[in-house]
N, C-alpha and C positions, 0 to 999 in steps of 0.2 A: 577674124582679126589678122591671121597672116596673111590672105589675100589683100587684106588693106595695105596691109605694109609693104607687099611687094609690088602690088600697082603706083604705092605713093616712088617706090623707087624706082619704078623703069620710067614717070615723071619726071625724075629729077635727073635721072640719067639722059631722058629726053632735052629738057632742058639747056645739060651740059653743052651737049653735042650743036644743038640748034642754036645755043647762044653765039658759038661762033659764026653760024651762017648769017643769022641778020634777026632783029626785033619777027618781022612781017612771021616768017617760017615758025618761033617762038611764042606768036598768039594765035598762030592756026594750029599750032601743036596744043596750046591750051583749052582749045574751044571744043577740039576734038577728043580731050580727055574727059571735058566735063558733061560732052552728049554721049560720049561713049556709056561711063554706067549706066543712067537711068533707060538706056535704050536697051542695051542689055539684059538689064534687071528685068525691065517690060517682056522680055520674050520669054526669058526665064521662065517668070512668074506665072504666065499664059499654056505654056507651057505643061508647068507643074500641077495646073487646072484640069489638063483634060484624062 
């Protein structure tokens, strides 16, 4: 639960920061937050198996 919350927050601080550079920078930051966990989680999980 608190890793969620501090990932949702360095998003939003992501965000912040990138909203001033431009949209483009602010959905490559999105796309790479949203393949970030499940790839993650994948190695994890893989991981935890052997």
């Amino acid at each position: 639960m608190m890793s969620i919350l501090i990932e949702q927050l360095i998003n939003i601080t992501d965000a912040i920061f990138l909203g001033h550079v431009g949209e483009i920078e602010l959905g490559v930051s999105a796309l790479a937050g949203i393949w970030n966990l499940p790839l993650f989680s994948t190695f994890i999980c893989t991981d935890l198996k052997k």
